[in-house]
C-alpha positions as CSV (number, residue, x, y, z in Angstrom):
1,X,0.0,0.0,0.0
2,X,2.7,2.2,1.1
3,X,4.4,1.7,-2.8
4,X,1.4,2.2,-4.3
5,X,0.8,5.6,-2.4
6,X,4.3,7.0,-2.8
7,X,4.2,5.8,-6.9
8,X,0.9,8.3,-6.7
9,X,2.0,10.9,-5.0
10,X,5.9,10.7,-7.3
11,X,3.7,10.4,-10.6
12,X,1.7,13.6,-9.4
13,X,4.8,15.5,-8.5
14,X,6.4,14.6,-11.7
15,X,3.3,15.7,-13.9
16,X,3.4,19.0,-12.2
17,X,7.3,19.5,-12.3
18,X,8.0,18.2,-16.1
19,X,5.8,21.2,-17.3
20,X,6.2,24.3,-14.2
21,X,9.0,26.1,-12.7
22,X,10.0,25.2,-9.2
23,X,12.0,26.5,-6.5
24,X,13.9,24.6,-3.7
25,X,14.0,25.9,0.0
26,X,16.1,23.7,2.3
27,X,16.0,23.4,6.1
28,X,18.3,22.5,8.6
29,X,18.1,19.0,10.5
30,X,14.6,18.6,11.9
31,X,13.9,22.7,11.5
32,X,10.9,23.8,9.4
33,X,11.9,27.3,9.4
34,X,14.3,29.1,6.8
35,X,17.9,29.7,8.3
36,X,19.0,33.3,7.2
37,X,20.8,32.1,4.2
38,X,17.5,30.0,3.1
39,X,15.6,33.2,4.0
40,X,17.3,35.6,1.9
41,X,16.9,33.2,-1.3
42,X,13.3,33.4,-0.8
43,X,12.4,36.8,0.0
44,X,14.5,37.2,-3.5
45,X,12.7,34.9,-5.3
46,X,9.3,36.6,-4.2
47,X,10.6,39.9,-5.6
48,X,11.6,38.5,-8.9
49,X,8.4,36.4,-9.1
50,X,5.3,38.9,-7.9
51,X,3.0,38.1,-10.7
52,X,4.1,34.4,-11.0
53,X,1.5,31.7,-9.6
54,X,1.7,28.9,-7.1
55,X,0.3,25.6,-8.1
56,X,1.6,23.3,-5.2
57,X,4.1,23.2,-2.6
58,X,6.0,19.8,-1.4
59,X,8.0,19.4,1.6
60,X,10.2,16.1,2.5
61,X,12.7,15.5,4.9
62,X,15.9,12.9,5.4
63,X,15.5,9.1,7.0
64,X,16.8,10.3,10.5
65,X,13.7,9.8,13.0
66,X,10.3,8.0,12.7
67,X,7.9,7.9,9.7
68,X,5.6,10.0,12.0
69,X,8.3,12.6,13.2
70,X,8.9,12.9,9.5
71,X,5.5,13.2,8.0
72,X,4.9,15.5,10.7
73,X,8.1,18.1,10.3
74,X,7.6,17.5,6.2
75,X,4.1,19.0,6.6
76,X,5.4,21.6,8.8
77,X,7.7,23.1,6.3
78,X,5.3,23.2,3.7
79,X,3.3,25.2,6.3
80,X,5.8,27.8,6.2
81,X,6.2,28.3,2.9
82,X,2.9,28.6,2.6
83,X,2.6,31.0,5.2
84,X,5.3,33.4,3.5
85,X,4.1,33.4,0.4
86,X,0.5,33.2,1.0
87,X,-1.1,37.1,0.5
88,X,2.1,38.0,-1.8
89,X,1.4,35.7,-5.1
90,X,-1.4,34.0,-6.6
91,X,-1.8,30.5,-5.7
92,X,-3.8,28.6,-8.1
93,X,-7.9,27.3,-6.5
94,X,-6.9,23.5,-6.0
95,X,-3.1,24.6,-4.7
96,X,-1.6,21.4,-3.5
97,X,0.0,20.5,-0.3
98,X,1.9,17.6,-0.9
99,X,3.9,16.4,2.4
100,X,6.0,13.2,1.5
101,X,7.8,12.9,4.5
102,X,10.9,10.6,4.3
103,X,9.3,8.8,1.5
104,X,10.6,12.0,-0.5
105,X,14.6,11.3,0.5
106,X,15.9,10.7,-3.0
107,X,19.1,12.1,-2.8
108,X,22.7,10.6,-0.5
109,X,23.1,13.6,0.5
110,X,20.9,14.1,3.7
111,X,20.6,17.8,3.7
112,X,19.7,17.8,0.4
113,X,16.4,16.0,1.1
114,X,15.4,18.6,4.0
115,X,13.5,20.7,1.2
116,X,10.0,22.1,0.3
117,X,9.9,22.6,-3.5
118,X,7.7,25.5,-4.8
119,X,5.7,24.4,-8.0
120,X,4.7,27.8,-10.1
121,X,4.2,28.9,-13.9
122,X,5.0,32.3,-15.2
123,X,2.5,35.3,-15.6
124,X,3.4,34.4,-19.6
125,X,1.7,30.9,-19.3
126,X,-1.0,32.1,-17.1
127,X,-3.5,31.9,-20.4
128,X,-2.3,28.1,-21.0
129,X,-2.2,27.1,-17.0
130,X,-5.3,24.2,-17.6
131,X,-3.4,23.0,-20.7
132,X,-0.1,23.2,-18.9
133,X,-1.4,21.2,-16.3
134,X,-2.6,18.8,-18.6
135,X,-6.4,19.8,-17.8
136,X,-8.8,19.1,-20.4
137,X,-11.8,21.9,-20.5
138,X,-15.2,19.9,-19.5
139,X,-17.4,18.6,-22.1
140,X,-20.8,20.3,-21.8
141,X,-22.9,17.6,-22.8
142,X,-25.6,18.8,-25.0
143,X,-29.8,18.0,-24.0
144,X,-31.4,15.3,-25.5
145,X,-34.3,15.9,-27.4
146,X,-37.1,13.9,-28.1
147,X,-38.4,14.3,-31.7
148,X,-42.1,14.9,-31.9
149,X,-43.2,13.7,-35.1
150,X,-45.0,16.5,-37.1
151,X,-48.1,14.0,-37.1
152,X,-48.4,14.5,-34.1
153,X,-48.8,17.9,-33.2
154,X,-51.8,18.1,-35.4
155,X,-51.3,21.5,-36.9
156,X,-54.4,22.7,-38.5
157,X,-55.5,22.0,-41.8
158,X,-53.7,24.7,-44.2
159,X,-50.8,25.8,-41.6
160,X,-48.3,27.6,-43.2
161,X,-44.5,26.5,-42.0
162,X,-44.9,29.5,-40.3
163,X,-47.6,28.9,-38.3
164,X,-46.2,25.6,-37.8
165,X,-43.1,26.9,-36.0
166,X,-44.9,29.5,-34.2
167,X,-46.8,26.2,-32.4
168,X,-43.9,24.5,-32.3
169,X,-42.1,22.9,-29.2
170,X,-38.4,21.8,-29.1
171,X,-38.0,19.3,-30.6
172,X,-41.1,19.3,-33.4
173,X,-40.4,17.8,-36.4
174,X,-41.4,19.8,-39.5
175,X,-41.5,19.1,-43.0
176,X,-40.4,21.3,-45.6
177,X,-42.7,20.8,-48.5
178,X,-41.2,21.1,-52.5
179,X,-37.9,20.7,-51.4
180,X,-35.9,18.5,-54.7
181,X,-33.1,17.3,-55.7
182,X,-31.6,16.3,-59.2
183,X,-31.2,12.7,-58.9
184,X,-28.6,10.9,-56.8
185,X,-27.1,14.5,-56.7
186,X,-27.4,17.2,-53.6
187,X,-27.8,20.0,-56.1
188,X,-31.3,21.6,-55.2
189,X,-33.9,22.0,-57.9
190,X,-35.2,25.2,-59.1
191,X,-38.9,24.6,-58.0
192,X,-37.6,24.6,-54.6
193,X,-36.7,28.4,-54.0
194,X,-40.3,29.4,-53.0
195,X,-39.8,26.6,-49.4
196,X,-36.7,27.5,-49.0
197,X,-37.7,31.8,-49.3
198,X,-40.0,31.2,-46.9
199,X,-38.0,29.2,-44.1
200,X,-35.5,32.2,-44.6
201,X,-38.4,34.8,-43.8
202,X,-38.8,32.9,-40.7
203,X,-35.9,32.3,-39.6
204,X,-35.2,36.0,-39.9
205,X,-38.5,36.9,-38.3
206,X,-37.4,34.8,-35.1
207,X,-34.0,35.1,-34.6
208,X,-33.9,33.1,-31.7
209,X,-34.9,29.6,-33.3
210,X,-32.6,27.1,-33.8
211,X,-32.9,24.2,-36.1
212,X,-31.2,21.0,-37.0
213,X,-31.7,20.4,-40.8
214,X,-32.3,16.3,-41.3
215,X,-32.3,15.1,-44.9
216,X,-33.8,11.7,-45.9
217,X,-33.8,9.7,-49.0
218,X,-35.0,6.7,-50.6
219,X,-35.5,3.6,-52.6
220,X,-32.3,2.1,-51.8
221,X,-30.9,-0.3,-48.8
222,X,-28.3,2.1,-47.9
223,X,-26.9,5.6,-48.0
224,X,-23.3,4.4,-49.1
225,X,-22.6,8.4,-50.3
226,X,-23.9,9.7,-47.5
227,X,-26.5,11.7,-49.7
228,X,-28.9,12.4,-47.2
229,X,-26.3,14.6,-45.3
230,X,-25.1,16.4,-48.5
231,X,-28.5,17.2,-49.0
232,X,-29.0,19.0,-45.5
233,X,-25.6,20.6,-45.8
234,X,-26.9,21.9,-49.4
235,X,-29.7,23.4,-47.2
236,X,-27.9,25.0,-45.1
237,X,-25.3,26.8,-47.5
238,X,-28.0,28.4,-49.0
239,X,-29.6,29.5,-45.3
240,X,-26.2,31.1,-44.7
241,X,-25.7,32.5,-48.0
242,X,-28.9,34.0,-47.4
243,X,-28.0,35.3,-44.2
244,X,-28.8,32.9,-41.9
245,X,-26.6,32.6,-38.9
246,X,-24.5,29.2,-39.2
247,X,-24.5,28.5,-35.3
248,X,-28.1,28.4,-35.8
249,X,-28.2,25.6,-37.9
250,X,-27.0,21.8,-37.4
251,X,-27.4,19.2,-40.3
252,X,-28.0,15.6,-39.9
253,X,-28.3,12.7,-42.7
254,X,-30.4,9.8,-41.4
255,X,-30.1,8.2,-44.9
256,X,-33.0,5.5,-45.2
257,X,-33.2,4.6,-41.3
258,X,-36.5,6.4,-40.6
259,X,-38.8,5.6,-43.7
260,X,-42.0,6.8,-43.5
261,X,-43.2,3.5,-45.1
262,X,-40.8,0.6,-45.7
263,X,-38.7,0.2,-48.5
264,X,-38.7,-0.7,-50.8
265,X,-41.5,1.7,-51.8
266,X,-44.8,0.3,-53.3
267,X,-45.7,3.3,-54.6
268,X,-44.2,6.9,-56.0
269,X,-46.0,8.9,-53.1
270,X,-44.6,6.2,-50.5
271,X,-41.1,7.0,-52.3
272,X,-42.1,11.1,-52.0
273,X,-42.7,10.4,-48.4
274,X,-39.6,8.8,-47.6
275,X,-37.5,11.3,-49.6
276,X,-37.9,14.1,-47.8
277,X,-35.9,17.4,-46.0
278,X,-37.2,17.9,-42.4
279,X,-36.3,20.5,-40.0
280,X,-36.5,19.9,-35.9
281,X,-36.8,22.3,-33.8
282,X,-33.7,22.4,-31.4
283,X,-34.3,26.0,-29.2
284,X,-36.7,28.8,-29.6
């Protein structure tokens, strides 16, 4: 137990010094306060380092006396170091104390393990301290929403797209009617500039609303060119070519996973139906 502890606490003191500055105080036998000499190194490394920042502070101590004694006197030093410089730099949040005792004697020479070593990074690197520290920034893990299907928010007989967003919840799925393609291709037909005009008026009429674009296609067993997400991504260049705010738009290709009727197709409608450009709504 005691190897495994000390291989912890020498792989965290070895990730923090491989990539910071430090600083070495040493103490006489079984002191924990700074001799003159000790004293005057300090009080000169506070005055060269006033905007520097403290990220842990380690104190150790030779073999000579008990584990206990040790741990005790190690602890005490880093104490005092803390103590002196505590008020006069920055010390990072989650500053470590880090007292290793005896189990931090590395060296023959006994007064060389009678230290506290100051871990610290340079105003410079201040902007990089997380990735310094090898800190990776938390992953915000986005809501999951539910798609409604457009069935079934029975929208009214006649609803524009529109009125349709206007009822809308996150998370509505909504057709956008007349939206085609030239075949196998995502290049957008001509007969589709009237939908896509008016999802543009909308858009701009809410700015707030946020969609995620979800193209669909059909008669085949699989989307081996990833069509259906071309086809969403076509959508979307045009949105933001006509002014649309990209962050406001995601795209998504579901290829022939969510058929409105089961392929293959019996019929050209069922084929219509399955081939479609949806939008759901992801924030309003």
């Amino acid at each position: 137990m005691k190897k495994v502890l000390f291989y912890s606490v020498f792989l965290l003191v070895f990730q923090i010094g491989k990539a910071q500055e430090k600083f070495v105080v040493y103490f006489d036998n079984n002191k924990y306060d700074l001799n003159k000499v000790e004293q005057a190194k300090f009080d000169k490394w506070i005055a060269e380092n006033k905007t520097s920042k403290i990220l842990s502070i380690t104190g150790s101590t030779d073999e000579v006396g008990t584990n206990g004694f040790n741990d005790t006197l190690s602890q005490k030093r880093v104490n005092t170091i803390y103590a002196l410089v505590n008020g006069k730099l920055k010390i990072r949040k989650d500053f470590k104390s880090i007292s290793l005792g005896e189990k931090g004697a590395t060296s023959a020479n006994k007064a060389e393990n009678r230290k506290a070593i100051i871990h610290y990074i340079f105003e410079k690197d201040l902007a990089r301290e997380d990735e310094i520290l090898g800190i990776k920034p938390k992953v915000v893990q986005e809501e999951e929403i539910i798609p409604i299907e457009e069935e079934r928010m029975h929208f009214p007989e006649g609803a524009t797209l529109q009125d349709k967003i206007e009822l809308s919840t996150k998370g509505t799925l909504i057709r956008l009617n007349n939206i085609n393609f030239h075949i196998n291709t995502f290049a957008v037909m001509a007969n589709s500039k009237p939908s896509i005009s008016e999802l543009v008026r909308v858009l701009d009429k809410y700015p707030k609303i946020k969609i995620e674009i979800q193209g669909h296609i059909c008669c085949v067993d699989k989307d081996v060119k990833n069509l259906s997400l071309d086809r969403a991504k076509q959508i979307k260049r045009i949105l933001v070519y006509e002014g649309i705010n990209e962050r406001r738009i995601k795209v998504r290709g579901f290829g022939v996973s969510k058929p409105k009727f089961p392929i293959p197709e019996k019929t050209e409608f069922e084929a219509a139906q399955n081939r479609r450009v949806e939008i759901m709504i992801l924030d309003k």
